[in-house]
C-alpha positions as CSV (number, residue, x, y, z in Angstrom):
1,X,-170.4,-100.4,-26.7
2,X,-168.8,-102.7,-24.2
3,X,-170.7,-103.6,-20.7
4,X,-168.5,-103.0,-17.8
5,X,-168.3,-106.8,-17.2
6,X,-167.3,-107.1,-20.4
7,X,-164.0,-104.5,-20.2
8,X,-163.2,-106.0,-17.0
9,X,-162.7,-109.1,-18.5
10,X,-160.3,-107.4,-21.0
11,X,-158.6,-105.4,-18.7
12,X,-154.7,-106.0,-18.0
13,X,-152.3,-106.6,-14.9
14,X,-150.3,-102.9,-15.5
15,X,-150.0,-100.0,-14.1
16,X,-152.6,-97.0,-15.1
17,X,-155.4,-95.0,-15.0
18,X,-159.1,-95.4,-15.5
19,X,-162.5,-93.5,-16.5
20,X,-165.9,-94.4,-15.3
21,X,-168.6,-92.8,-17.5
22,X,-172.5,-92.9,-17.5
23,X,-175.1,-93.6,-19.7
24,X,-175.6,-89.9,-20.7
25,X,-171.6,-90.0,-21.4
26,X,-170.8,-88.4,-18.2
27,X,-167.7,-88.6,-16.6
28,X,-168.4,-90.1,-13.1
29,X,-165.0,-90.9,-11.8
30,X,-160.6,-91.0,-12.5
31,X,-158.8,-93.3,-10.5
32,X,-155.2,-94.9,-10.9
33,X,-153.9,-98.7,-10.0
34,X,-151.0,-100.5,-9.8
35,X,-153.0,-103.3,-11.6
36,X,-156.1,-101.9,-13.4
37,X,-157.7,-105.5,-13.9
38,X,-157.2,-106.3,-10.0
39,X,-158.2,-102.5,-8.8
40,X,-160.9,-101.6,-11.2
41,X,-162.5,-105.6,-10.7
42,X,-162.4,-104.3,-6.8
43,X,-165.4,-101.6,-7.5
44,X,-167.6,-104.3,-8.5
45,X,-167.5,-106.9,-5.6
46,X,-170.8,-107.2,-3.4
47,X,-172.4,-103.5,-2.4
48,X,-171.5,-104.8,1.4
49,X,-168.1,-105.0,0.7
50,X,-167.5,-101.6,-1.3
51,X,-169.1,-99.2,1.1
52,X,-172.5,-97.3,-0.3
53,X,-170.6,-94.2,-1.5
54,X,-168.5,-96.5,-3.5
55,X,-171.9,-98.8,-4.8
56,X,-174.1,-95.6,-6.1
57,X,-171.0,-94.5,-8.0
58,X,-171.0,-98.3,-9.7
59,X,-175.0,-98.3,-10.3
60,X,-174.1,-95.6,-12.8
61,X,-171.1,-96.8,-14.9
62,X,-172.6,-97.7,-18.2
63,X,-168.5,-97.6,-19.7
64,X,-165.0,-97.8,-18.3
65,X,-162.1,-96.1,-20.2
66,X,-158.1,-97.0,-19.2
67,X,-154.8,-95.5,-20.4
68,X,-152.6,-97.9,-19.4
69,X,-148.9,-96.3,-18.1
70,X,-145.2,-97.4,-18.1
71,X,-145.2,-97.1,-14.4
72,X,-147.2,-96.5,-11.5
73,X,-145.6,-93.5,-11.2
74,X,-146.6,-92.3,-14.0
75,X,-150.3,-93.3,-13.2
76,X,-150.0,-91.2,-10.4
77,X,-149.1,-88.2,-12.5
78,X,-151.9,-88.9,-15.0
79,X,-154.4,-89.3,-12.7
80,X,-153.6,-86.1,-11.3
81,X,-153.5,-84.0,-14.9
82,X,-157.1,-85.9,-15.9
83,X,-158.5,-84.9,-12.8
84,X,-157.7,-81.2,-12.9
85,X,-158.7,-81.2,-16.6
86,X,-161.7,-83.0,-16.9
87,X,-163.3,-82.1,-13.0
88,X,-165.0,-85.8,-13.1
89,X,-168.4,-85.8,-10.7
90,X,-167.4,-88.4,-7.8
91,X,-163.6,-87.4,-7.6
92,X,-164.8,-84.8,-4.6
93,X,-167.6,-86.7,-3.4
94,X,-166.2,-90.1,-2.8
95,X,-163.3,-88.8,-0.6
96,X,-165.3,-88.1,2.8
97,X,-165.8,-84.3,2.7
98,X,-161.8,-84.0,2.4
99,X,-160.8,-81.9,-1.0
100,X,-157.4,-83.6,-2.9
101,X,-154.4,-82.3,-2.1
102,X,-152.0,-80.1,-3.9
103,X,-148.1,-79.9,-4.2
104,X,-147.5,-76.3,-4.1
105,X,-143.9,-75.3,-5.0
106,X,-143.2,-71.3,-3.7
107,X,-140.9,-70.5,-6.2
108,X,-141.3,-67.0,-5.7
109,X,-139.3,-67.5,-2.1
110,X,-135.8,-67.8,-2.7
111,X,-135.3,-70.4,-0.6
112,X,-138.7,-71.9,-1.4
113,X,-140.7,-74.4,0.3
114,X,-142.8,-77.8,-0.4
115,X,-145.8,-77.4,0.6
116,X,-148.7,-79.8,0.6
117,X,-152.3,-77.9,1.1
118,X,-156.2,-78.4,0.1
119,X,-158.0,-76.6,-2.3
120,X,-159.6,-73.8,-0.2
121,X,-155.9,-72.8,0.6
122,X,-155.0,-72.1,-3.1
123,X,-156.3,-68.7,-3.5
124,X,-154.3,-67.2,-0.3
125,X,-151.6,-69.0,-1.2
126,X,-150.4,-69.0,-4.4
127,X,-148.2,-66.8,-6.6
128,X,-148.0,-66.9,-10.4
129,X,-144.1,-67.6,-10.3
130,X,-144.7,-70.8,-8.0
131,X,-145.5,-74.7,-9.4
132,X,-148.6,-76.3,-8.1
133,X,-149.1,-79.9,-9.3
134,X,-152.6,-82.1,-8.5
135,X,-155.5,-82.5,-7.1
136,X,-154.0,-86.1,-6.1
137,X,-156.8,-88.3,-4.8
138,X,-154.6,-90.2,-2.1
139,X,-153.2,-88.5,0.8
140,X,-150.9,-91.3,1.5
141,X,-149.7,-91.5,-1.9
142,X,-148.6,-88.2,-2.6
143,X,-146.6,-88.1,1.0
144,X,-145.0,-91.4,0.0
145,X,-144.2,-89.8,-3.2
146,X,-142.4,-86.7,-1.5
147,X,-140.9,-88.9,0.3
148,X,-139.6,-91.2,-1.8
149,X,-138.0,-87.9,-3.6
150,X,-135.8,-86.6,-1.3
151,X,-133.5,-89.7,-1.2
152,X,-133.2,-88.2,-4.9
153,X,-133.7,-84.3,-4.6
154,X,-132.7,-83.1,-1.1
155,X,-135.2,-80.3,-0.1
156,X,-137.0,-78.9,3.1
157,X,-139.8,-79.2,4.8
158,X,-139.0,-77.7,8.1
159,X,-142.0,-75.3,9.4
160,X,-139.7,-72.6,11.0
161,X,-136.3,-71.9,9.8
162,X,-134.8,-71.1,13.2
163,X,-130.9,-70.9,11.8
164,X,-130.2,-74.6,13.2
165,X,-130.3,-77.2,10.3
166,X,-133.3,-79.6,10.1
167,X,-133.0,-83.4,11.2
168,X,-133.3,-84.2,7.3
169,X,-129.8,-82.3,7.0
170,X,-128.1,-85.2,9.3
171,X,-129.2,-88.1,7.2
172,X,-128.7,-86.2,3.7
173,X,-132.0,-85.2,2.5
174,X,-132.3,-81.8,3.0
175,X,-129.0,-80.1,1.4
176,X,-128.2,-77.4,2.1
177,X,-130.5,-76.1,4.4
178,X,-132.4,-73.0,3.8
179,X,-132.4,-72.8,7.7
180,X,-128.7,-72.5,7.6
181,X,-128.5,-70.6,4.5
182,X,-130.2,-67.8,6.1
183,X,-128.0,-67.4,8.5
184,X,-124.7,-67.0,6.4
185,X,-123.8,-63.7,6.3
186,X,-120.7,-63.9,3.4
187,X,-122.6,-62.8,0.0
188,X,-120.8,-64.8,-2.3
189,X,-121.5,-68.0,-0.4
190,X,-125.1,-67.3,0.6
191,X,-125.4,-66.5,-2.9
192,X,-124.1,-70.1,-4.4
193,X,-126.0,-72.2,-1.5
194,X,-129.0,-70.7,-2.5
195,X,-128.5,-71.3,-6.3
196,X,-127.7,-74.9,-5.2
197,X,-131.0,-75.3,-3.1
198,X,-132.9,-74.0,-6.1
199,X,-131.3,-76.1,-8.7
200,X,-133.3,-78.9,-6.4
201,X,-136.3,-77.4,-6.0
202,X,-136.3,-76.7,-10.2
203,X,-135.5,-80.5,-10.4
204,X,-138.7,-81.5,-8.2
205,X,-140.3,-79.7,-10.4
206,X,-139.5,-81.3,-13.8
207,X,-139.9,-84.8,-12.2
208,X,-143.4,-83.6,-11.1
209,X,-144.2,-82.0,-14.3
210,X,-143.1,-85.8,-15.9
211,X,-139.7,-85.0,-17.1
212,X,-137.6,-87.4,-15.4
213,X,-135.8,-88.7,-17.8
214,X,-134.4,-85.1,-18.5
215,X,-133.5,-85.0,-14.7
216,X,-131.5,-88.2,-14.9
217,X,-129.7,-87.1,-17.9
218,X,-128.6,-83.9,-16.2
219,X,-127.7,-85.5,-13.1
220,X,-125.9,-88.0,-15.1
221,X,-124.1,-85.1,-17.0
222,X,-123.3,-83.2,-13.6
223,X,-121.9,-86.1,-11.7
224,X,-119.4,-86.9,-14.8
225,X,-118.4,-83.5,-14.4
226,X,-117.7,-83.9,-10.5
227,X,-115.9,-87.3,-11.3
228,X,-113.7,-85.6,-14.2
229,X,-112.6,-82.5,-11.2
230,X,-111.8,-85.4,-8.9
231,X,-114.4,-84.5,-6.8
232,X,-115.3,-88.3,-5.7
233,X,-117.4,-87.8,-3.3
234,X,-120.1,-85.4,-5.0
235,X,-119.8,-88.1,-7.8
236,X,-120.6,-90.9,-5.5
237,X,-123.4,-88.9,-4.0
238,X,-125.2,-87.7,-7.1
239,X,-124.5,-91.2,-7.8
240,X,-126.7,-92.3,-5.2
241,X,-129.3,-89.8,-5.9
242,X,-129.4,-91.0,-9.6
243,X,-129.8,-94.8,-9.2
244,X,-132.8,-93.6,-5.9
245,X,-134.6,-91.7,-8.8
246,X,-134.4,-94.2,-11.4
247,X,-136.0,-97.2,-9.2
248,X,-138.8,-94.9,-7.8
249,X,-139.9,-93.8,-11.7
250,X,-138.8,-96.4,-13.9
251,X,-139.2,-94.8,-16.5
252,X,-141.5,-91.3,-16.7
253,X,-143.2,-89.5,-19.9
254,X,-145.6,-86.4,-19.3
255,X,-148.9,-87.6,-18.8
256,X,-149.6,-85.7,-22.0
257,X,-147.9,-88.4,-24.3
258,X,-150.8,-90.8,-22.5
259,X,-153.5,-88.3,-23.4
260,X,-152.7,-87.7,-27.0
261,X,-151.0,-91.4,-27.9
262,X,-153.4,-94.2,-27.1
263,X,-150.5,-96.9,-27.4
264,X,-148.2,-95.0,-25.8
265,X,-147.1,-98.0,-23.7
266,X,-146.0,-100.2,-26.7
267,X,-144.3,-97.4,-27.7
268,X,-142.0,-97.0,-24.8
269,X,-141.6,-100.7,-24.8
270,X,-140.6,-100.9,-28.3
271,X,-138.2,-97.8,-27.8
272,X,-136.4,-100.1,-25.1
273,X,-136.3,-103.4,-27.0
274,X,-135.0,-101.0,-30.0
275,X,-132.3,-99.5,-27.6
276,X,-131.1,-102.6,-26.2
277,X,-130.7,-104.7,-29.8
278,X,-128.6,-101.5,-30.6
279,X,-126.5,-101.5,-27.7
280,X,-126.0,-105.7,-28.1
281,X,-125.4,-105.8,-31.9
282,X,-122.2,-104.2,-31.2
283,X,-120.6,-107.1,-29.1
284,X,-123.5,-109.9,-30.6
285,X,-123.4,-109.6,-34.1
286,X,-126.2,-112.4,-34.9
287,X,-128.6,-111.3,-32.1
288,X,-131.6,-111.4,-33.4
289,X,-135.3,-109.9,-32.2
290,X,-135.8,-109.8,-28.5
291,X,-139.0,-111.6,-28.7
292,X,-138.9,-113.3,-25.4
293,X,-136.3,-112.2,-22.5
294,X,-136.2,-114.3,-19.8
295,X,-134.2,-113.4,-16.5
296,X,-133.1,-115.5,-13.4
297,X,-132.6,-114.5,-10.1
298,X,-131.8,-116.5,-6.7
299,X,-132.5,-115.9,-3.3
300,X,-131.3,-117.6,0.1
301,X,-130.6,-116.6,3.3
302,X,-126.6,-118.4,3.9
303,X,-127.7,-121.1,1.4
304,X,-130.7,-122.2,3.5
305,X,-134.2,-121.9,1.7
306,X,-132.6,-121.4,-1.7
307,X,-135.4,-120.2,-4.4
308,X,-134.7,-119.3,-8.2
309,X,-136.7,-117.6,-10.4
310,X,-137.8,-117.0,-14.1
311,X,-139.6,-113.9,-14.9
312,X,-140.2,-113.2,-18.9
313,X,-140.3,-110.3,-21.2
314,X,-142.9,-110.7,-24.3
315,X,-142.5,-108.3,-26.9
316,X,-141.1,-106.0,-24.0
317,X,-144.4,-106.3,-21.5
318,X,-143.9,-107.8,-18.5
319,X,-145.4,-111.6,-18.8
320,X,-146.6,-112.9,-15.6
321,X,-148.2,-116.1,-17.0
322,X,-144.9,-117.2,-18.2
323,X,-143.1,-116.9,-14.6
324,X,-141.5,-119.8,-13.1
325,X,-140.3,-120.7,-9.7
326,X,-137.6,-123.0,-8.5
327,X,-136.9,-124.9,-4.8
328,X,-133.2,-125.3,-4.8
329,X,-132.6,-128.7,-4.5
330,X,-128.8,-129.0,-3.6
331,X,-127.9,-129.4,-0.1
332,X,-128.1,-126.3,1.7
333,X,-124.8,-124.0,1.1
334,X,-124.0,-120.6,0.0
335,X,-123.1,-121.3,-3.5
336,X,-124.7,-118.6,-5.8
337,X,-122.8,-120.5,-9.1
338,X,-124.0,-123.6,-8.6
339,X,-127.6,-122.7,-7.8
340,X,-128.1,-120.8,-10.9
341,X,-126.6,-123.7,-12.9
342,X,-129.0,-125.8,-11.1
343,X,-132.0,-123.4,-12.1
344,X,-131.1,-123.4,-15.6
345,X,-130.8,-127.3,-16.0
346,X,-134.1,-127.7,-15.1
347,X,-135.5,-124.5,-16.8
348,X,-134.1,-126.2,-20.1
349,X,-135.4,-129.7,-19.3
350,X,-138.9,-128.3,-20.5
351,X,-138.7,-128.2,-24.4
352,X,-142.6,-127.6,-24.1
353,X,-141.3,-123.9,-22.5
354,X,-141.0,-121.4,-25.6
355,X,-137.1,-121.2,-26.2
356,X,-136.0,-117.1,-25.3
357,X,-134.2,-114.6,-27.5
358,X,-132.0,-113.7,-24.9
359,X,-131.2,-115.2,-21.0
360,X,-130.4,-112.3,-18.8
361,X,-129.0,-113.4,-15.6
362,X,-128.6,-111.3,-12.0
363,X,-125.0,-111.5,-11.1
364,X,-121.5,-110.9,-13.1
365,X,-118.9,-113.6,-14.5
366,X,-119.5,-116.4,-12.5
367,X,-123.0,-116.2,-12.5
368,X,-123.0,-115.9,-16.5
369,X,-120.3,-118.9,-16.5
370,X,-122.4,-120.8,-14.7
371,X,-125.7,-120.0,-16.9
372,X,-123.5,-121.0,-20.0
373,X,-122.0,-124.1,-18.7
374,X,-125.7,-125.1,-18.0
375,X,-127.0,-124.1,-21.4
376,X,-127.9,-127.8,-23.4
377,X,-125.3,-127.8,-26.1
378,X,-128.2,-128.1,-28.8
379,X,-128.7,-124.2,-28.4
380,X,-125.5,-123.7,-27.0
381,X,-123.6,-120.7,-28.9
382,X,-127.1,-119.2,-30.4
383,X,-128.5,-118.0,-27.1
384,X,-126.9,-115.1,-26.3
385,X,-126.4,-114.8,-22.1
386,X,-125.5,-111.3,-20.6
387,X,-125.3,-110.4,-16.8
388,X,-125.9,-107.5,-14.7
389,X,-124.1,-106.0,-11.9
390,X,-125.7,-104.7,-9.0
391,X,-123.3,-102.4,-8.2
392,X,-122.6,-99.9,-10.9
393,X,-125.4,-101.5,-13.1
394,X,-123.0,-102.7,-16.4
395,X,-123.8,-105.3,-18.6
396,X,-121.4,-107.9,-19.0
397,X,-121.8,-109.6,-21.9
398,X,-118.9,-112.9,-22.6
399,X,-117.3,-112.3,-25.5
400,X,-114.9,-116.0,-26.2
401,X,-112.5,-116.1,-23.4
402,X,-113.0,-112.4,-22.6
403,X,-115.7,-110.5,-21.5
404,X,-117.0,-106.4,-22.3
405,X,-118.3,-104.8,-19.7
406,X,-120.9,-101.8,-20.9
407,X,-121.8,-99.1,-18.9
408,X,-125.3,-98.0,-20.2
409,X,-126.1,-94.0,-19.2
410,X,-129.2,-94.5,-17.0
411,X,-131.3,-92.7,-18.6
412,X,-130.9,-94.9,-21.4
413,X,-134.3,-96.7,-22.3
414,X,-132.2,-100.3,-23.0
415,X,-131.2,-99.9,-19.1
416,X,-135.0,-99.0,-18.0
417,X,-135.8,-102.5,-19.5
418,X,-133.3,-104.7,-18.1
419,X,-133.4,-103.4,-14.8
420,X,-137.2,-103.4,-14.9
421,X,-136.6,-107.2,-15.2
422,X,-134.1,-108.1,-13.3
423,X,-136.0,-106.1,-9.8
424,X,-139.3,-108.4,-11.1
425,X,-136.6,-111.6,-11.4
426,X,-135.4,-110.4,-7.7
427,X,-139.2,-109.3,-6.3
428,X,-140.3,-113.2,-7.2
429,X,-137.3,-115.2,-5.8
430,X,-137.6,-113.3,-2.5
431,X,-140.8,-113.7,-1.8
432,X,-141.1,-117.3,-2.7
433,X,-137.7,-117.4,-0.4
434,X,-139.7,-115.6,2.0
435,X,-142.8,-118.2,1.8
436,X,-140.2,-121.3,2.3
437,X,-138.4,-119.5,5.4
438,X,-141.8,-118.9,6.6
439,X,-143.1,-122.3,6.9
440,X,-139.4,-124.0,7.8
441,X,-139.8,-121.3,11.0
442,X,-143.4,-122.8,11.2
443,X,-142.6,-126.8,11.0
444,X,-139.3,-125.5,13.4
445,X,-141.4,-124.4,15.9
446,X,-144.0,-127.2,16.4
447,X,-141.4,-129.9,16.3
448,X,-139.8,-127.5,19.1
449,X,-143.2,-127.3,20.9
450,X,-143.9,-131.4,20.7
């Protein structure tokens, strides 16, 4: 059996969940991370540093366990499930007398409520018709959580429905108000406002019990529908909601397919390599396996500051040691083409770099012109380029002197993945934008000063 020193070792930068056991095979403690190798190494810094609830719990791990998850969203809902399953000893104890918190769901209203409580207040509370989802661990996560939601699945949280509609009403995320609703006295339209407020509480529900990806499907389905009755404006809203869901879960399994599949991860990444090949083949006949993705980005602020990056996909997992960073070196002006074209000369001036399967870049036409026209003429033709547009998230993809643009459903498994990249490409340009702007205000200011 390993030592604890010797997992941590092991352990990688993703998202998940891990298990502290004893020596007696004991489980001491589930917690969830962002990045298990960086949270879980945390536990095991000096005894002055951890806090001494935090160092008797590590005296006793004789074995650490992780699942690792798609997302940390996922890790969130895992932890959660394990918890309430397995009761681990220091879950309670290590959270300074306060008992986890619960999402209670009172379907049996019909215009229920959201409801976050502690344990002691499940027994008065409770119905068997209603949803309650936890214990989850951190207070400030699961509020960021709801949160996050809303921009997704309008609800309510108001405390007394006084017939006026909630602030959340005026800036969209709480539609329509049960406040209001209760107020409406014609039956029929009482009637469809509260089926409408329902049908959202029913999708918090499935994207709390880990069914997200059947949420974004039907949302998907229902704002077709809207578009086909000309009804543009529901379309663009549910629109809205759909893209918010999608970049808060990623993509989301129940935490069950964690539990009873041990490489459930590779799975899903190998389900979105398999997806996008599929979708590519059609317009790139002699693609071949997606190895290695690569994907640039550029950031600047007016041209000023100008970063690039190069963030890599191996074998679908995210592959931090590959990343590269660029400092713009043309003179400073907006000019989004000829940076990338820039980024990509010197990205293939290293023949010591492995070569990529397939160069994704963040932009549409003139980006992907730009990438091509920069592609050595040695690999020129057998690399195949596509782009993504921000906007309505399509693929472009050149095709001769012409170009297909593919609109991928989102909850499509070959979008997950290229989106998952491209935010990465975007998250590492910005902040090494961000680091440059930084010091150029710095330098600025003591020149200013002397």
């Amino acid at each position: 059996m390993e030592t604890p020193k010797e997992t941590l070792k092991k352990l990688p930068h993703s998202p998940g969940v891990y298990k502290y056991w004893s020596t007696s095979d004991v489980l001491l403690y589930i917690g969830k991370a962002k990045d298990l190798k960086k949270r879980v190494s945390q536990y095991f810094q000096r005894d002055d540093a951890v806090g001494a609830k935090t160092s008797l719990l590590v005296s006793q791990i004789a074995r650490i366990e992780t699942i690792k998850t798609s997302s940390e969203f996922d890790a969130i809902l895992l932890e959660a499930k394990l918890i309430h399953d397995l009761l681990p000893k220091y879950n309670v104890v290590l959270k300074d007398d306060k008992s986890p918190l619960y999402v209670l769901l009172t379907i049996h209203e019909s215009l229920p409520r959201v409801l976050l409580i502690r344990r002691s207040d499940i027994p008065k509370r409770i119905y068997a018709e209603d949803a309650l989802f936890g214990p989850f661990q951190s207070s400030r996560m699961v509020r960021i959580l709801l949160r996050q939601l809303r921009h997704s699945i309008p609800y309510c949280t108001q405390k007394q429905r006084t017939g006026r509609s909630c602030f959340y009403t005026h800036i969209g995320l709480c539609m329509p108000c049960p406040s209001v609703i209760e107020t409406i006295q014609e039956t029929s339209l009482k009637k469809e406002m509260i089926r409408q407020y329902r049908a959202n509480i029913f999708k918090l529900k499935d994207v709390l019990s880990g069914k997200s990806l059947q949420v974004l499907s039907d949302m998907e389905h229902e704002m077709m529908e809207k578009a086909k009755a000309q009804d543009f404006e529901s379309a663009a809203l549910l629109r809205n909601h759909i893209e918010a869901l999608r970049r808060m879960v990623t993509q989301n399994y129940d935490p069950s397919v964690y539990i009873n599949n041990a490489t459930a991860v590779s799975g899903i990444f190998q389900n979105e390599l398999h997806s996008l090949q599929m979708i590519l083949e059609r317009y790139i006949p002699s693609i071949g396996i997606l190895h290695r993705i690569e994907c640039i980005d550029i950031s600047n602020t007016q041209g000023t500051n100008a970063t690039g990056s190069l963030v890599v996909l191996t074998d679908g997992k995210i592959d931090s040691s590959q990343y590269r960073k660029f400092r713009i070196r043309r003179a400073n002006s907006p000019n989004d083409f000829a940076m990338m074209q820039e980024v990509i000369t010197r990205r293939f001036n290293h023949p010591e770099w492995p070569s990529p399967s397939l160069l994704i870049v963040d932009g549409g036409k003139g980006q992907i012109t730009a990438a091509l026209a920069a592609i050595p003429s040695l690999i020129e033709g057998s690399l195949p380029v596509i782009g993504i547009a921000k906007r309505e998230e399509e693929l472009i993809v050149p095709a001769g002197k012409d170009w297909k643009i593919i609109r991928v459903p989102f909850s499509d498994p070959a979008l997950h993945l290229i989106q998952r990249l491209r935010d990465e490409a975007h998250r590492f340009a910005i902040t090494y934008h961000r680091l440059l702007r930084k010091k150029a205000f710095i330098t600025n200011a003591i020149s200013t000063k002397v």
